[in-house]
N, C-alpha and C positions, 0 to 999 in steps of 0.2 A: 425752887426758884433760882433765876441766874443770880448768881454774887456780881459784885464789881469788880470787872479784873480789866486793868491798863486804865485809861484815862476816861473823862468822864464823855459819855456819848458814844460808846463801843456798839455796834451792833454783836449782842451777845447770845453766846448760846450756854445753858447749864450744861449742868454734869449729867452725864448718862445714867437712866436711871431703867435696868434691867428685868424684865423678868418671862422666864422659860417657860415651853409652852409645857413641861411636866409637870409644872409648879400650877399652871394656870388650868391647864385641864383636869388636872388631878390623877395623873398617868401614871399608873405603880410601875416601880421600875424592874417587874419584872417583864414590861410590856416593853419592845423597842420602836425607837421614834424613828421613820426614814429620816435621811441626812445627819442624824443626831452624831456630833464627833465627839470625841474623849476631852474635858477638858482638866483632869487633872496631872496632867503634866506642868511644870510651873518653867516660866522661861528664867534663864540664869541670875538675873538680876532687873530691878527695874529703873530707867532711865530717873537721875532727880528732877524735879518741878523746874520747868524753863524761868528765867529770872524774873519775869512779867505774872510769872502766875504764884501762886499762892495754894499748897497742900489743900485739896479737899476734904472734908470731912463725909467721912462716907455712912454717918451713921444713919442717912435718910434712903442710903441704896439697899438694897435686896445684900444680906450677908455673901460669904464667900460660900457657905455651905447650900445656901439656895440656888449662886451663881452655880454650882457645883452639881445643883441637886439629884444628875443622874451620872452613872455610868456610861459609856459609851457603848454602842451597838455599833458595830459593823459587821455589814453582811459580807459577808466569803462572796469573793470576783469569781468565778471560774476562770474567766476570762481576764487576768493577771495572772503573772508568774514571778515567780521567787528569785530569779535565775537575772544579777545583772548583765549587763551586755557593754560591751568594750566601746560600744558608739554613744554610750550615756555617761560619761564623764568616770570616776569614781568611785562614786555613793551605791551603797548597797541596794539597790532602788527595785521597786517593781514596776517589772515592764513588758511589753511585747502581748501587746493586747488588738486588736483588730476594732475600729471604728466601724459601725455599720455600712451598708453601701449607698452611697449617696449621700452622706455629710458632708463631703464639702463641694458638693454639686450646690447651684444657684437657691437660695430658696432662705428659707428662717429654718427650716428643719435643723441642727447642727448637733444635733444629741437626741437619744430617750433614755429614759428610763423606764425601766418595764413596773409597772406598780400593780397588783390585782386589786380592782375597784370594782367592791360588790353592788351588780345590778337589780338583784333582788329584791330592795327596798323601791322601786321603781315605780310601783303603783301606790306606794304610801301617800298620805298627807303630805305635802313639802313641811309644814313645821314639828310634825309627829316624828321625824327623822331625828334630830336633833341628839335626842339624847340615848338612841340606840345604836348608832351606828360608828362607835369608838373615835378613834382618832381622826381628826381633820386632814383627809386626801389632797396630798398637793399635786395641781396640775406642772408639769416642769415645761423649761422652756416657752415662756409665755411671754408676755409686756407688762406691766404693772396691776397688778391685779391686790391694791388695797385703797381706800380714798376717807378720807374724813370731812364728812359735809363742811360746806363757809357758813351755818345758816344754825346749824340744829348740833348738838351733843351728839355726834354719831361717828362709830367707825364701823367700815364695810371692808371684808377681806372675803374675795372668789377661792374657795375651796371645790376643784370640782366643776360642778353644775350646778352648784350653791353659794347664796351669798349667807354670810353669817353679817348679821346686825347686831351690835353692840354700843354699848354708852358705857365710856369711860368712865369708871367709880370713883375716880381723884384727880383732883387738876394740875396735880404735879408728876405724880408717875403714871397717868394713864393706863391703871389698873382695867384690867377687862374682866367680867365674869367668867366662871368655867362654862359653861352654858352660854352660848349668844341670845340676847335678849328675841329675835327673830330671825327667820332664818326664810329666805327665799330662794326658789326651785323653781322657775321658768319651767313650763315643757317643751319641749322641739317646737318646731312650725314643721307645719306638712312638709313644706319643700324642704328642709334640711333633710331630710330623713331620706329623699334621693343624691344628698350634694354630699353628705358624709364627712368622714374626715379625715386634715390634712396632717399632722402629729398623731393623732389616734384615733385609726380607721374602725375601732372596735367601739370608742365607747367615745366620739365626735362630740355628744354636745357637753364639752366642757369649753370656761370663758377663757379666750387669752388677752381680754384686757377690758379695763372699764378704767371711767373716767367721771367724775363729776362737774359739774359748769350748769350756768344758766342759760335758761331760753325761755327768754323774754323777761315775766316776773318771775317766774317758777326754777329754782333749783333740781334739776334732775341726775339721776344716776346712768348711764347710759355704759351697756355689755357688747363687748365683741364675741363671739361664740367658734368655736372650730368648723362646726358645720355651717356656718356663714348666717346665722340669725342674728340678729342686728334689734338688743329688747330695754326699752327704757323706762325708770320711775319715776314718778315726780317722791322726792325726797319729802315733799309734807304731808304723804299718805302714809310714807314710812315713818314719819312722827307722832302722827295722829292712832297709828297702829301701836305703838309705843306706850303714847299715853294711855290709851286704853286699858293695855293691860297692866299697866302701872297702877292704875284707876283699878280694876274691876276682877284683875289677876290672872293666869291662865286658861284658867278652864272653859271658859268661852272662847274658842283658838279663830280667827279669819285671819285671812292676808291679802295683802295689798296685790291689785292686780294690772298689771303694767300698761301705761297707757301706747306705748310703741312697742309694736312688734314685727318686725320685717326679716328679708332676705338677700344676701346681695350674690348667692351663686354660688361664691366659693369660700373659704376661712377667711374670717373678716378680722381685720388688725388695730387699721389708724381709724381712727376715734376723735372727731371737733364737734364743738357747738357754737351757735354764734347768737348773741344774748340779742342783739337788737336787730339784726334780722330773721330772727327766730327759725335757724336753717342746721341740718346736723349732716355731715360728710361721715363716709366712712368706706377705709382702703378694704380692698381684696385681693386674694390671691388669682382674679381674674386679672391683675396689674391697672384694676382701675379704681376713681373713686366714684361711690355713690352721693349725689348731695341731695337729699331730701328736702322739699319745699313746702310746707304746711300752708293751708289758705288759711288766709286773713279774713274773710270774711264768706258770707253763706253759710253751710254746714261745716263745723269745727270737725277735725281729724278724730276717729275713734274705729280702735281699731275690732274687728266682729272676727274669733278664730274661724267662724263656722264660712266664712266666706273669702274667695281666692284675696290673695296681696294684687294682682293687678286693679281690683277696682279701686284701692284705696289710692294709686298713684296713677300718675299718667307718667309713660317713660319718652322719653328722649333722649339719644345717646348722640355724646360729640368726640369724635376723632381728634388722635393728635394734630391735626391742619385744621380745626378749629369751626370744620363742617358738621353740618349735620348727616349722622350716618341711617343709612335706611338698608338693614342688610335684605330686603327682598327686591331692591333692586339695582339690574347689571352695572355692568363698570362703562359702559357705553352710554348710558342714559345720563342726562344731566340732574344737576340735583335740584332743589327748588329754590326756583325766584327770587331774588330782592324782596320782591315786596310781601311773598310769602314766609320769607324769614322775618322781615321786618313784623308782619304779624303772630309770628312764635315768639317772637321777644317780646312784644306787648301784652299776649294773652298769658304766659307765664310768670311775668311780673307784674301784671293786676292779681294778683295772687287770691284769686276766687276759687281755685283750684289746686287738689295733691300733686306735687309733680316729683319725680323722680326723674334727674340729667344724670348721666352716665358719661363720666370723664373718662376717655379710653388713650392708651400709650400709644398704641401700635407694635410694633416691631423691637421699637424702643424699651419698651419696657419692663417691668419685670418686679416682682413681690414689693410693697409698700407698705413698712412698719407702723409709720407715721405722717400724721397730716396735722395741719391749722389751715384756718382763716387767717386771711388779710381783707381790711378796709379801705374804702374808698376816703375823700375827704369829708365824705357825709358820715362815717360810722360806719355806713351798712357793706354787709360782707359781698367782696367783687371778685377774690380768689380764693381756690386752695392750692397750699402752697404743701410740695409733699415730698417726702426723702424717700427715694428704692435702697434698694441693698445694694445696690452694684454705688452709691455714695450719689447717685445725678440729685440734684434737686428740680422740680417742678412745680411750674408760675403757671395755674389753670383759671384761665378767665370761664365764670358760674355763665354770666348769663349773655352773653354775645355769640350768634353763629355767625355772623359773615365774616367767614374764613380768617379769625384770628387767632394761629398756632400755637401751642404751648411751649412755653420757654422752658427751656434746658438747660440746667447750670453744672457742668461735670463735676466732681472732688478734685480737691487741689492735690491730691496725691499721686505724684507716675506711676505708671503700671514699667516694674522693671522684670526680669527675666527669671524664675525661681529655682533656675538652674546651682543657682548657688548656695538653696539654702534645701542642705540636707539632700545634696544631689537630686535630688526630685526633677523629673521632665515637664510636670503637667505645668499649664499657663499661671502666670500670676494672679494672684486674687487681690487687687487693691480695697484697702481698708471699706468696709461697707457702710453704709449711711442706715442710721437707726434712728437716730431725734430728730425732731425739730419745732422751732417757735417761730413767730411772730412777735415781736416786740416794740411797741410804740416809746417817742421821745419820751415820754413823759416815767416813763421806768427806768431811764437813766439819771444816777444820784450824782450830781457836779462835784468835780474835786481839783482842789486849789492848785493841783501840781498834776505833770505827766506821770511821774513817778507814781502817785497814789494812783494815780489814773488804770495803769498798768501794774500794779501791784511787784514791782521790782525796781530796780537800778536799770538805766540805759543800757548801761554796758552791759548788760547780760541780757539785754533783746538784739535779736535780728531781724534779720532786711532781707526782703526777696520780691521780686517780679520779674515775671519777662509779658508776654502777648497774651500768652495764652491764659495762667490766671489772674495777670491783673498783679496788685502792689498790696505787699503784709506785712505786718511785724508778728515777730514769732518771738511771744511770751513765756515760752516753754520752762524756761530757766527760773520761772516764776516762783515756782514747785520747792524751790530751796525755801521760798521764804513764807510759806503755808507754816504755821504754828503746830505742834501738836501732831504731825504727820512722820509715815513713817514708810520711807521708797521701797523697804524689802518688805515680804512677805513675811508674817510671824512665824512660820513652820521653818524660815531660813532665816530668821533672824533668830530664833530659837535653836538653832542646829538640831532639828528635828526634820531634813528632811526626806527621811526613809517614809515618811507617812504622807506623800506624793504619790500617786502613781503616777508611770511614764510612758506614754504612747507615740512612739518610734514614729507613725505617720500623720503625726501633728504638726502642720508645717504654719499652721497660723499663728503662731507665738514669734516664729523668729521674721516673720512678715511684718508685723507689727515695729517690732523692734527697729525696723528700718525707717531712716527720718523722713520726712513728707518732701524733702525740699533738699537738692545739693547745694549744699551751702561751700562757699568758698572760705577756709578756713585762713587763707591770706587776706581776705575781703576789709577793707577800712568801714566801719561801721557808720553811715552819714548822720546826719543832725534828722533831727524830726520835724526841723521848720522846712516848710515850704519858701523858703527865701530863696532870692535869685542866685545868691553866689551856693547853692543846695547843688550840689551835680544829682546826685540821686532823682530831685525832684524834676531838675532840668532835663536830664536824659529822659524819665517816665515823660515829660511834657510833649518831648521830641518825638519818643516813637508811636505814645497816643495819635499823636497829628499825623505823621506818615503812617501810621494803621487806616484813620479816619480817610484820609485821601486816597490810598491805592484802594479802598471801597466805593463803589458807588453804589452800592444798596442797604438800604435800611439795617441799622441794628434793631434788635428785641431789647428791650426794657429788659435787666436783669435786676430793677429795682421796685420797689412796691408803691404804689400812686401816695397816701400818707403819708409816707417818709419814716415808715418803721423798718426795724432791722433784723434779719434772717437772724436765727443761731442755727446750727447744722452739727449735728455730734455724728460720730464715728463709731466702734469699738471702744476707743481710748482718747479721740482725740476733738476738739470742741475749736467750733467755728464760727466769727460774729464777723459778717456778710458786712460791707458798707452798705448804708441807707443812699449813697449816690453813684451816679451812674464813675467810674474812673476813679471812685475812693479807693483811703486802704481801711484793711481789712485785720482782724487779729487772729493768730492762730495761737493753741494751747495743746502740744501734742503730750499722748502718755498721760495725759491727768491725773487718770485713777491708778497707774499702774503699779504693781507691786513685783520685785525683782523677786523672782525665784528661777531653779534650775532650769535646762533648754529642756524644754516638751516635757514639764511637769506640771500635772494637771492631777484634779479633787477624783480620787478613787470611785464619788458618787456619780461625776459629769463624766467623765470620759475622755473632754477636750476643752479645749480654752473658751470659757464663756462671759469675758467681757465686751462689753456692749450696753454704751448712752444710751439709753434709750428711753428711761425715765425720765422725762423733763415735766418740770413742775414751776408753772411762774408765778411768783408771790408781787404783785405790784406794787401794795403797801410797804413793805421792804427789799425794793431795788431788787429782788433776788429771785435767782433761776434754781431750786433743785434739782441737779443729775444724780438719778441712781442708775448704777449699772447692775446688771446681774450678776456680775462677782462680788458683790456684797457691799461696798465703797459707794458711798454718797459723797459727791462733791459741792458746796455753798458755793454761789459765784453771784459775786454784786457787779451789778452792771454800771458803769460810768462813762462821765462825759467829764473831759479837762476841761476847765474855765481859762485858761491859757488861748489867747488867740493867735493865729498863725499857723498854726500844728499841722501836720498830714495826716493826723486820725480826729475824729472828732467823736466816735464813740469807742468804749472797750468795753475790759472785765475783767476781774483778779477773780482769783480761788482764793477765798479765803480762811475755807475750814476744808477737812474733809472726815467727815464721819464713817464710821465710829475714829476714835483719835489711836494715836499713838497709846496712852496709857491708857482706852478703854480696850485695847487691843493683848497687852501687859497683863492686865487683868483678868482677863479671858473673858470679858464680857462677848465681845463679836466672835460669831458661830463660826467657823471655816465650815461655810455653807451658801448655797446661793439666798441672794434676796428675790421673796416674795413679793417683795413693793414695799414703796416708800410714800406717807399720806402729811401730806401738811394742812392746817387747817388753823384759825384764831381759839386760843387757848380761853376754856371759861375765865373767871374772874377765882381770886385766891377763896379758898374755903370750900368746903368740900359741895358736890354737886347735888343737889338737889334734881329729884326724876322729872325732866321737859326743861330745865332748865337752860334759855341756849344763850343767855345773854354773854356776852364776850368781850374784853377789849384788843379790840383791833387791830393794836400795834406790837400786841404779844403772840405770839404762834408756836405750835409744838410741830415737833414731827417725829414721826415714830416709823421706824424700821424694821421692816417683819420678814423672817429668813424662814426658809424650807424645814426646818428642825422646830418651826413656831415660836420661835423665841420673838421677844418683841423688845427694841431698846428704844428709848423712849429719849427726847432737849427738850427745853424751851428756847424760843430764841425772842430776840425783839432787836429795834433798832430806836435808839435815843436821839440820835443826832446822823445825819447822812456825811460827817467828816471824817467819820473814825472807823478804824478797823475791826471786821469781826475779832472776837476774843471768845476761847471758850474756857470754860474754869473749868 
């Protein structure tokens, strides 16, 4: 449980409570784990207790020798060399390895790793697997592939082409079975098995992302698959599954069988559901999204393998100009009617009928990690709202054709020249767009001051606008005053960093490194009041009005009818959109990052795999979880000053970032990617009883699962919405 650390009302998180997947699966060590690194090297010393916290007693964590429990395996590179090189600084380092072709072509591709995944067991039972088939396969390169129902004792992690179900055995360390209590194995859909796939053409249907949310009453679990199957559960089949065998024990084996199962063409990614309009979107690497429309009434949606996916949906597809597209006919012909649109819009919103609307980019567009919903001021879902990799955001209105265009919101970052970094000729790659939310007022916690507001000192924020993105402050400096965090990397905060490899054509680190914005380093930093004698706000006032006037054509709405607020993440850098039209806006660049050498990168990856792209919104506690796939989870509570006058009206501080600085010291966190990150409301104290799912509300765990299977386990809660996260 969290202890009390700082004042009373802390939004707090416990202490880490560890334990490896060697320990958990029961993995003799003569057997090696992929990504599994060495951790008994000990770093030199370790930092003392900041003067707020108070020495943990660690007799409730996993010993050091279980923290310890294996040796390390690593597999011999062929493709590394021993031999340092005069253009890498120094350091004895290995380097001079070759990136495949086409990582840093446009796309999510940015790495493999080659793994042999036995197909053999193919025709088995999906649950008869389990316990023959050794170690848990990790798919790499993927989007969050772990999730912990809001509703039921469950955690679900995608291994593969499997989902492994589990119920946590303790309410405090989140013990999991060595054995998943069940285990679920979708098979393809017909059509995947022509769409194939896009990271791994050999063995496609593996998931690269699920998600859990409600639609309507029902909590479901819903898969994005490589080869573009698109397969959903409702989560109280998977309980009801559960207790059964809890009840009646294994040997009578059935499994739950998924009430959604589609295809969207090509490797499917972004993943929404939307609870009160009972609607589910989902991106593809066709650069569009799918929004699926379930009827309301007549015959309920159920899906039959033995019969094609067109009869269960009706498609209609809208272009980025907000038409309806008909590709069998010319570019000469006109398209239909007023009043025949006006009657697609009625017959698809008396929702008697499957439909499937295909939000298409055009030209524009290009791979789409992630999507949400946005609401109307009735609740019901009116957009999705969706981040490409190349950073644009996109405002896709669901259910209107006469010709209303999708808005386009570029990244606030320049594209500058990359002739500089690392001599390299080819074009610049500005920071790519991976997360995004949706966030209504109401998940914004009020705070007495700007200061708490933006989790720093004035003086240490900046100031930027010009036309083009509009007016920010840039919180970056924030980062100083994150608790328990640590800006270097522990292999270089360790002087360990010969255990880096170094890849010479890795030009996205020193990309990165570059600031979002030229900041004038003589620049007088202005007041945050919109007061008259404000130049800042007076000059923004000026050029808004001569912007507004040498236009005479309509602007797009770059803001959402509700009055909720974009967040937008990056590789590193995290973005809260104004909720009005001419607001400012907050920037937090580098959040997660950790300082290590130029173009050193994990011997397992091959190249730099940070990236937001993990967003998780806890509404009960003001708070967004980002995990990135470099292993770093970052807390960030969302706020509104109570201060009137202000030129921001909403923000966000980082207030933790997990795993911490001394769970790092420790050698709790893997130097490995994360497999996903699950937040869910934590049972009640006392050990769990099997279907037990009663919870209180205001306490949540979250648990972080890395490529080596390790799983590090907080609690967190929030007492009072005045005070600072704190972790002990």
């Amino acid at each position: 449980m969290a202890k009390a650390v700082g004042s009373e009302g802390a939004l707090r998180v416990s202490k880490c409570y560890c334990e490896t997947g060697r320990k958990r699966h029961r993995i003799p060590r003569s057997i090696p784990i992929p990504f599994e690194t060495t951790q008994h090297l000990n770093p030199p010393h370790e930092d003392p207790p900041l003067e707020d916290e108070e020495e943990e007693d660690d007799d409730s964590t996993l010993s050091d020798e279980d923290d310890q429990d294996a040796d390390i395996f690593l597999e011999d590179a062929p493709y590394l060399s021993d031999e340092p090189t005069d253009a890498l600084e120094d350091n004895p380092l290995l380097v001079d390895f070759m990136a495949p072709q086409g990582l840093l072509a446009t796309g999510f591709f940015e790495g493999v790793l080659d793994i042999d995944i036995p197909d053999e067991m193919a025709d088995q039972e999906p649950d008869e697997v389990a316990e023959e088939e050794g170690i848990p396969q990790v798919a790499v390169w993927r989007l969050n592939l772990t999730a912990l129902s809001q509703v039921y004792n469950i955690y679900m992690v995608a291994y593969a082409d499997k989902i492994y179900v589990s119920r946590p055995r303790s309410c405090v360390a989140n013990v999991l079975p060595a054995e998943p209590d069940l285990v679920l194995r979708p098979q393809p859909s017909a059509m995947s098995l022509s769409v194939g796939g896009y990271l791994d053409d050999n063995f496609p249907h593996q998931i690269n992302h699920l998600i859990v949310g409600e639609l309507g009453n029902e909590e479901i679990l819903l898969l994005a698959y490589d080869d573009g199957d698109v397969i959903g559960y409702y989560t109280r089949h998977i309980e009801n599954e559960l207790l059964r065998r809890e009840r009646d024990g294994r040997n009578t084996r059935s499994t739950p069988e998924p009430f959604f199962h589609e295809n969207v063409d090509k490797s499917a990614w972004g993943l929404a559901i939307h609870k009160q309009s009972r609607v589910i979107a989902v991106s593809s690497n066709t650069h569009n999204v799918s929004v699926f429309v379930f009827a309301l009434t007549g015959q309920p949606y159920r899906h039959m393998p033995s019969v094609d996916a067109d009869e269960f949906f009706r498609n209609i597809v809208k272009d980025e100009n907000g038409n309806v597209s008909d590709p069998d006919r010319s570019p000469s012909q006109d398209g239909p009617d007023d009043a025949k649109i006006a009657q697609l819009e009625y017959t698809i919103r008396r929702r008697d009928a499957n439909w499937r609307i295909v939000l298409g980019t055009g030209r524009a567009g290009t791979n789409i990690p992630n999507i949400a919903f946005s609401s109307d001021a009735n609740g019901e879902a009116d957009k999705v709202v969706a981040v490409d990799i190349s950073g644009r955001l996109w405002l896709m209105d669901i259910w209107h054709f006469d010709h209303r265009p999708h808005v386009k919101i570029d990244g606030l970052h320049r594209a500058r020249s990359r002739a500089r970094f690392q001599g390299l000729p080819e074009h610049f790659h500005k920071p790519r767009g991976w997360g995004v939310l949706v966030l209504p007022e109401s998940s914004f916690l009020p705070m007495k001051t700007k200061e708490e507001a933006l989790g720093l000192p004035l003086s240490d924020a900046k100031y930027a606008f010009n036309d083009k993105i509009g007016r920010w402050v840039d919180i970056s400096q924030g980062i100083k005053y994150v608790k328990n965090n640590s800006s270097v990397h522990p292999w270089t905060r360790w002087r360990q960093t010969t255990r880096f490899a170094f890849n010479p054509l890795e030009p996205r680190r020193a990309q990165l490194e570059t600031t979002w914005y030229d900041f004038d380093a003589n620049m007088t930093l202005p007041s945050l009041y919109d007061s008259i004698g404000d130049s800042f706000s007076r000059e923004w006032r000026e050029s808004r009005s001569e912007s507004t006037n040498s236009r005479n054509i309509p602007r797009l709405e770059t803001v959402l009818g509700d009055g909720s607020s974009i967040l937008r993440a990056y590789e590193m850098d995290i973005e809260l959109r104004s909720f009005e039209e001419g607001g400012m806006g907050i920037m937090f660049e580098k959040a997660i990052d950790q300082i290590r050498p130029s173009q050193a990168v994990l011997p397992s990856m091959r190249m730099s795999h940070e990236r937001l792209a993990n967003l998780i919104h806890v509404p009960e506690l003001s708070l967004v979880v980002a995990g990135s796939l470099c292993g770093r989870v970052a807390l960030i509570t969302l706020t509104r000053p109570e201060e009137r006058g202000l030129s921001f009206k909403r923000g966000f501080k980082i207030e933790a970032i997990l795993p911490t600085k001394r769970d790092e010291d420790r050698q709790k966190r893997p130097i490995c990617p994360l497999l996903g990150v699950a937040v869910g409301p934590a049972p009640l104290s006392g050990d769990i009883e099997p279907g037990d799912r009663s919870a209180d509300g205001k306490r949540y765990r979250i648990m972080l699962h890395y490529y080596d299977l390790r799983i590090l386990s907080y609690d967190m809660f929030r007492s009072s919405p005045t005070e600072p996260l704190a972790v002990a």
